[in-house]
C-alpha positions as CSV (number, residue, x, y, z in Angstrom):
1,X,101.3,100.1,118.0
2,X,102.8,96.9,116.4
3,X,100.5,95.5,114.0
4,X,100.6,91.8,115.3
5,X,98.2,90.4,118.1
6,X,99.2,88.2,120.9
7,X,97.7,85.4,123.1
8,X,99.0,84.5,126.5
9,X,97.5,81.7,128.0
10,X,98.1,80.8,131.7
11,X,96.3,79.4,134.4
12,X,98.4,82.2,136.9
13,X,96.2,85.1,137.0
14,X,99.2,87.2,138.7
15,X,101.3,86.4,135.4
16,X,98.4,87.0,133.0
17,X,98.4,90.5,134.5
18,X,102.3,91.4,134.7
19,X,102.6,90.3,131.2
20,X,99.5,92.3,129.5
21,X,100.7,95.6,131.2
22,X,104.0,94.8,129.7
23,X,102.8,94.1,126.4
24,X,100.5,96.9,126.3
25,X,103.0,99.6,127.2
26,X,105.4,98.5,124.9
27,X,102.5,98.7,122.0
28,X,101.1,95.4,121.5
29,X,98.0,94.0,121.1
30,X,97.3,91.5,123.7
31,X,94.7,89.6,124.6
32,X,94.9,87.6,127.9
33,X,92.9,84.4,128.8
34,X,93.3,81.9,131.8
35,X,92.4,78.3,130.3
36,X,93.0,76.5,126.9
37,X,89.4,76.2,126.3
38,X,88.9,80.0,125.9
39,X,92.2,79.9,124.0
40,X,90.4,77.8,121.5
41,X,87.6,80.1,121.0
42,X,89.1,83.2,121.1
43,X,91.8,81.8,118.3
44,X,88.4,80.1,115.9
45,X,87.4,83.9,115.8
46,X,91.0,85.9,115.8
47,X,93.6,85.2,113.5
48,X,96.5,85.8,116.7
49,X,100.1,86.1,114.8
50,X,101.7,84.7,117.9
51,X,100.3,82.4,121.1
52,X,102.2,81.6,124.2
53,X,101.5,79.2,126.3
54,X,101.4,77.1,129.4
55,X,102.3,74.1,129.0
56,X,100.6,73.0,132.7
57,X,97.0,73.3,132.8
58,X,93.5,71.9,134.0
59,X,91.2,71.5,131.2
60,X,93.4,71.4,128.2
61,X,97.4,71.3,128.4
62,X,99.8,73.4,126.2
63,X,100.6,70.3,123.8
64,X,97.0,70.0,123.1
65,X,96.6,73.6,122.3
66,X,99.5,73.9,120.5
67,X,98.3,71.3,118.0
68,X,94.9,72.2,117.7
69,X,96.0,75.7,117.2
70,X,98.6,74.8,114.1
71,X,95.5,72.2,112.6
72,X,93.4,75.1,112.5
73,X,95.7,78.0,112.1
74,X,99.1,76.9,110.4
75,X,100.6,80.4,110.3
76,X,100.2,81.2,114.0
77,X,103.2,80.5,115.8
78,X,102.8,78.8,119.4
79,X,105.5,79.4,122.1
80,X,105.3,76.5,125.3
81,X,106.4,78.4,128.6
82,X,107.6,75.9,130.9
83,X,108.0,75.1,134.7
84,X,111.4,74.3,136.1
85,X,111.4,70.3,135.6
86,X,109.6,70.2,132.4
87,X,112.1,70.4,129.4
88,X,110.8,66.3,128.2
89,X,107.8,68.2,127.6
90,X,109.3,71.3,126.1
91,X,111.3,69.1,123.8
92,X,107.9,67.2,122.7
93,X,106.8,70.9,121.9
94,X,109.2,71.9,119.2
95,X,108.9,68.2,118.0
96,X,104.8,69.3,117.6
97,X,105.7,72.5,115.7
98,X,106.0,74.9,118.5
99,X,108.8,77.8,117.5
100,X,110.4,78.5,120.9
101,X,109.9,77.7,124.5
102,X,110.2,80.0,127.4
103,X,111.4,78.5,130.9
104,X,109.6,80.0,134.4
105,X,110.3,82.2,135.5
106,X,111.4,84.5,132.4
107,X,112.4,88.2,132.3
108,X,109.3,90.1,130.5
109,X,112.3,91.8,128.0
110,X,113.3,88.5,126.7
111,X,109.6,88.0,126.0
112,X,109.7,90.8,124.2
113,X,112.8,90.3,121.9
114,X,111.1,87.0,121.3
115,X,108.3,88.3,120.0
116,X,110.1,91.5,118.0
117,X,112.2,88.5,115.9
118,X,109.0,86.2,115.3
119,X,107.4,89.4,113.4
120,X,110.3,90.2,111.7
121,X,111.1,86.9,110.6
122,X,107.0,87.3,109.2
123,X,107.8,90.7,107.5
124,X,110.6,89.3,105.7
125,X,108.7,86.0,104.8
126,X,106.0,88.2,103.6
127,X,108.0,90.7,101.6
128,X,109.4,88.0,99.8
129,X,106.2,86.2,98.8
130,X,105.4,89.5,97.6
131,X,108.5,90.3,95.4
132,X,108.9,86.3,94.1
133,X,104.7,87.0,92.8
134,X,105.6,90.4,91.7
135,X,108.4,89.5,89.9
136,X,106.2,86.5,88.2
137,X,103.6,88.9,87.1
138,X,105.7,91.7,85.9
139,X,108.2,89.7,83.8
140,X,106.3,91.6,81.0
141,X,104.0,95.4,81.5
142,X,101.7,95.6,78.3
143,X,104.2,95.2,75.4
144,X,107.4,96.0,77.5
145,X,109.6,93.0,78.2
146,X,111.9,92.7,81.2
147,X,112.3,91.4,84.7
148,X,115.4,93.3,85.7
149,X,115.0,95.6,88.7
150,X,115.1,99.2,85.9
151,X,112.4,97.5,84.5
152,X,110.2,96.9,87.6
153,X,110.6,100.5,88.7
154,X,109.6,101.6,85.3
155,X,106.5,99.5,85.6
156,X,105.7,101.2,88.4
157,X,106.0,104.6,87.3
158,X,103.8,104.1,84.8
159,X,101.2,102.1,86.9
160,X,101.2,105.2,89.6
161,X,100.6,107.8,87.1
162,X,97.9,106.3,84.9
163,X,95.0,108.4,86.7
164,X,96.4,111.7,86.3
165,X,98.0,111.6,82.7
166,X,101.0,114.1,83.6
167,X,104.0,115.3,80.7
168,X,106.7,112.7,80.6
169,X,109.8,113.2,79.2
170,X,111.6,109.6,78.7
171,X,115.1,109.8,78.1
172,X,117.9,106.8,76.9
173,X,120.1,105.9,73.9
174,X,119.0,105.1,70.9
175,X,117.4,101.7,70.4
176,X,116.3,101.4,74.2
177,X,112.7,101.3,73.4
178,X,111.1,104.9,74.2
179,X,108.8,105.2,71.4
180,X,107.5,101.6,73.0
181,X,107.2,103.1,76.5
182,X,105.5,105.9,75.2
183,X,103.0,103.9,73.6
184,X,102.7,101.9,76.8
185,X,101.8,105.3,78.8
186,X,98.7,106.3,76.2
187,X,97.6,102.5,75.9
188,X,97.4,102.3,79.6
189,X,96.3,106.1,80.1
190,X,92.9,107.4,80.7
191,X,93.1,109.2,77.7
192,X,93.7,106.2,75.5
193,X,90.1,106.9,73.9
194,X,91.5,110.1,72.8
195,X,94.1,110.7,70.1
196,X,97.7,110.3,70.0
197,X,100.2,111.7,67.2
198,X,103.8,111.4,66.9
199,X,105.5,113.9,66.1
200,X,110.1,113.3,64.7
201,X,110.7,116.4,65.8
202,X,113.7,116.5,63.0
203,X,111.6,115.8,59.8
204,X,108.3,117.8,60.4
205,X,110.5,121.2,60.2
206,X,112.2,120.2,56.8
207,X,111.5,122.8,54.0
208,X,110.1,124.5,56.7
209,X,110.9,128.3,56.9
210,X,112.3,129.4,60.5
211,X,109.9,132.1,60.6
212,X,107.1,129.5,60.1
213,X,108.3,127.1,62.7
214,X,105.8,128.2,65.4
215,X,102.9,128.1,62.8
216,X,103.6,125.0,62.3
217,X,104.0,123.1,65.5
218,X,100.7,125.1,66.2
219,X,99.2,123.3,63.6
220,X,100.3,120.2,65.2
221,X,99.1,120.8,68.6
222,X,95.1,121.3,66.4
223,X,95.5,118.2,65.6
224,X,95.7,116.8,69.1
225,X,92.6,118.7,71.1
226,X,92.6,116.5,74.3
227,X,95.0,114.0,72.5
228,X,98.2,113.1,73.0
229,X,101.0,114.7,71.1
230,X,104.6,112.3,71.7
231,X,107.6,114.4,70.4
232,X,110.4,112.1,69.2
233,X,113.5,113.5,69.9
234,X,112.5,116.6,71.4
235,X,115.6,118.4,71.5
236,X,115.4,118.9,67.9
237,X,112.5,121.5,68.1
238,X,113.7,124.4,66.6
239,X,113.6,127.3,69.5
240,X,110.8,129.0,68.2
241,X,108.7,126.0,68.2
242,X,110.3,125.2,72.1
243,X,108.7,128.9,73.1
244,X,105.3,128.0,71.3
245,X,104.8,125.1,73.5
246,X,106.4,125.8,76.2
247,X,104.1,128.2,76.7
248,X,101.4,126.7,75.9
249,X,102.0,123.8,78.1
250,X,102.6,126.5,80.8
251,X,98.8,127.6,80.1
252,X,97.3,124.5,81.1
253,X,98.7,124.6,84.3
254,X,97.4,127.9,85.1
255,X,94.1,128.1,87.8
256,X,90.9,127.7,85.8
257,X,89.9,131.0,86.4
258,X,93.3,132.4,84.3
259,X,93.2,129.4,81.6
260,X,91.6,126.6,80.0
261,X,92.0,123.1,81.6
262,X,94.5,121.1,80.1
263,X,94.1,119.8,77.0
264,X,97.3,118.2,75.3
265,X,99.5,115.8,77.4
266,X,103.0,115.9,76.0
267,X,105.0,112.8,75.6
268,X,108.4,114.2,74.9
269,X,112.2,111.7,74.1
270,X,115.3,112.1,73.9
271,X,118.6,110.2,73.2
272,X,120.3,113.0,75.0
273,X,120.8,113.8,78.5
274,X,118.2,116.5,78.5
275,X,120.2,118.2,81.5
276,X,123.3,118.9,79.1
277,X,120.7,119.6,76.4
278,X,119.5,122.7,78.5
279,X,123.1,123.2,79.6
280,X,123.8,123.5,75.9
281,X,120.9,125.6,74.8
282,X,119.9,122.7,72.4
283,X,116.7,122.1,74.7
284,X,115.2,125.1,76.2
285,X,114.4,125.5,80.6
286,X,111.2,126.4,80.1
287,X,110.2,123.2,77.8
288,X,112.3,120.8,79.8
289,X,110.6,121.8,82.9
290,X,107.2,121.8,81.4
291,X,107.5,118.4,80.1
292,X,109.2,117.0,82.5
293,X,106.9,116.6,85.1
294,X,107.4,112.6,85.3
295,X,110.5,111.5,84.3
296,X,111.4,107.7,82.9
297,X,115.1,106.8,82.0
298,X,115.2,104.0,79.7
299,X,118.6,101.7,80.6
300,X,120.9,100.6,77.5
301,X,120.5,96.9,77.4
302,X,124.2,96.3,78.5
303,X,122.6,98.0,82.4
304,X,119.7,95.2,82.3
305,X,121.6,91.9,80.8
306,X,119.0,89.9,82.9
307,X,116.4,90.4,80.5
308,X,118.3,89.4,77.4
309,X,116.8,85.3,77.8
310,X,113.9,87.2,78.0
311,X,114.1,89.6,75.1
312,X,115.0,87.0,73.2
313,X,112.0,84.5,73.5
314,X,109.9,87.6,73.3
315,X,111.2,88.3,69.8
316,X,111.4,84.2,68.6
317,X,107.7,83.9,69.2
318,X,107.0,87.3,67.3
319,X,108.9,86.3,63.9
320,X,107.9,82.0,64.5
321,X,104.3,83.9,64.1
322,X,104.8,85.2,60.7
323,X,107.4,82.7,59.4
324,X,107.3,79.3,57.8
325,X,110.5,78.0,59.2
326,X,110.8,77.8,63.1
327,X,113.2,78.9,65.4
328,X,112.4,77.1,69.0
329,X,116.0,78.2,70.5
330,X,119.6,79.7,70.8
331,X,122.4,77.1,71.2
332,X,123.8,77.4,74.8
333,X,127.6,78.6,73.1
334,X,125.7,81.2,71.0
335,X,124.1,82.4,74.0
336,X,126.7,82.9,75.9
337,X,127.6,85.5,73.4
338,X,124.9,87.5,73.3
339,X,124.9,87.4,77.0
340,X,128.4,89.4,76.9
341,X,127.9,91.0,73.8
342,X,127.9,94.8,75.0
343,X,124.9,96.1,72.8
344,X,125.6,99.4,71.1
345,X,122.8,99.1,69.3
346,X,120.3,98.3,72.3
347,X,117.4,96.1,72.1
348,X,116.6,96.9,68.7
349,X,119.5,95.2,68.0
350,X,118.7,92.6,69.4
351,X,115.5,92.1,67.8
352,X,117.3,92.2,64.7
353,X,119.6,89.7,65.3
354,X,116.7,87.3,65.7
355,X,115.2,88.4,62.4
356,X,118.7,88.1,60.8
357,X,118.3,84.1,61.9
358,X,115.1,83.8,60.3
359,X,116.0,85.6,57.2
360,X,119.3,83.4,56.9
361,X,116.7,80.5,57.1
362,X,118.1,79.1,60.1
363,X,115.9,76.5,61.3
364,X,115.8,74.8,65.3
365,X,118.3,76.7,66.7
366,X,120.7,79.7,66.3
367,X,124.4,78.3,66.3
368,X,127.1,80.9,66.9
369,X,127.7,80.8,63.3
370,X,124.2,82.4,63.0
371,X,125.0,85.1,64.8
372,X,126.9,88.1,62.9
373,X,130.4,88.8,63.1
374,X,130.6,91.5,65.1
375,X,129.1,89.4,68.1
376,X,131.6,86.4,67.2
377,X,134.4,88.1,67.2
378,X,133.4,89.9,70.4
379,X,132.7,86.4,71.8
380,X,136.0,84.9,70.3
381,X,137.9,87.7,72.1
382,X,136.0,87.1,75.7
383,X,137.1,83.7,75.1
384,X,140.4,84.5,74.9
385,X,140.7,87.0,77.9
């Protein structure tokens, strides 16, 4: 069933019948009336998608309905069917704001194709409304900035999984922002009330013994009843602290009747691929798999380029907020640079070339000579090529 409805209005019972069976078999909603005055009262109570009608009849003519119908319901579109000998008034239709016309006597599958491209043409009218306000209103997701497509989808994973609070292992170079989205995830979680602790999984084991390495990240995991615990770099776990959790995390997935109901929800990153990191034995199966139950991949900066204008306003408000001298702006010749600048460093880079302005007490706007010299010379040399 197509989810559209349909007027036919005609004054020829015989017609009204041929083209309701039609309609209906091929899955439409259609409602079938035999004056314009009906018309008019079955369309103040029905919001029909499409109306056809005649443009020949005794109490109110097609022109009529056809404007009443777009004072009253804009988004309707009207079709005039015509009798030989009457294109003047066919013409005067489309003038009115009717969106096709159909001559008598038509063939009921060219009714049909009519009607298949008017509610496509809506769909795709629609679906763009909905991506131009989506876009709008997701130019920034709590304290993550970006409009870029990555982004949007990122959003979204994080929207969808808010009720259940699954383990998410975010992977991405260094300097992408996964600590942020992590932070994001609890903030928006329903277990934002509860704890959170991070964890760098490299500096919690120093002076550590190996044979204490599972006492300790059991310690850790006390601190967090109900919490959340967000392991920084998780492939640097030493393995017996991997088996610890693993297996714990493993628990809480257990029936009820076997285990206690899950109490930690891991938040686990990684600058590696955590694929080659099991590969390599650096990050164990069972770990990956228990962590990994949501997966986010946070692009390099040089993947989402669209966001850089973006990125950078973001961070020019943060440090005019705590600095005496202003920055309003990047010169158009400096921001050309950054554009194609290829980011090694991510966004935190970028974030600190905007500091580096302020702290070189550049006022207004940021001049290519602001910016530091690996970024000019990179510049100079796109200039060049």
């Amino acid at each position: 069933m197509h989810d559209a409805d349909i007027l036919f209005v005609d004054d020829d019972r015989g017609i009204l019948d041929i083209v309701r069976e039609y309609l209906s078999e091929a899955g439409y909603r259609v409602d079938a009336v035999d004056n314009g005055l009906t018309a008019l009262e079955r369309i103040k109570h029905k919001p029909y998608q499409i109306v056809f009608t005649d443009i020949k009849m005794p109490d109110i003519d097609g022109l009529e309905l056809l404007s009443a119908i777009k004072a009253s319901r804009p988004e309707t579109e009207v079709i005039i069917v015509t009798g030989h000998g009457s294109m003047e008034s066919a013409i005067q239709a489309m003038k009115t704001g009717s969106y096709d016309y159909l001559q008598k006597p038509f063939k009921l599958n060219v009714l049909k194709i009519l009607i298949d491209r008017i509610l496509d043409e809506k769909k795709l009218t629609h679906e763009k409304i909905v991506l131009k306000g989506r876009v709008k209103e997701r130019a920034r997701y709590e304290a993550l900035v970006g409009i870029s497509p990555r982004m949007q989808a990122i959003y979204d994973t994080i929207e969808r999984m808010r009720p259940s609070a699954p383990n998410v292992l975010i992977e991405g170079e260094s300097g992408t922002g996964k600590e942020l989205v992590a932070q994001v995830i609890y903030r928006t979680s329903e277990r934002s009330r509860k704890p959170i602790m991070t964890v760098a999984c490299q500096s919690i084991f120093k002076n550590v013994a190996p044979d204490r390495h599972g006492e300790r990240i059991r310690e850790v995991l006390e601190l967090v009843p109900d919490g959340t615990l967000f392991l920084d770099e998780v492939c640097d776990l030493p393995t017996p602290a991997q088996a610890l959790l693993s297996e714990r995390l493993l628990a809480q997935t257990r029936p009820p009747a076997e285990a206690p109901r899950r109490t930690v929800r891991v938040i686990a990153a990684t600058n590696r691929s955590a694929q080659e990191a099991v590969g390599k034995g650096v990050l164990s199966k069972e770990l990956a798999a228990a962590v990994n139950e949501v997966f986010i991949r946070m692009p390099p900066l040089n993947e989402r380029k669209e966001d850089i204008c973006l990125l950078i306003s973001h961070f020019l408000n943060q440090f005019n907020a705590r600095n005496p001298k202003k920055v309003y702006a990047v010169a158009p010749e400096a921001m050309d640079y950054l554009i194609g600048y290829s980011w090694p460093g991510n966004v935190i880079q970028l974030e600190n070339v905007i500091e580096r302005a302020f702290a070189l007490g550049v006022e207004g706007v940021i001049q290519i000579e602001d910016l530091p010299a690996e970024i000019r010379a990179a510049g100079e040399i796109s200039r060049l090529n």
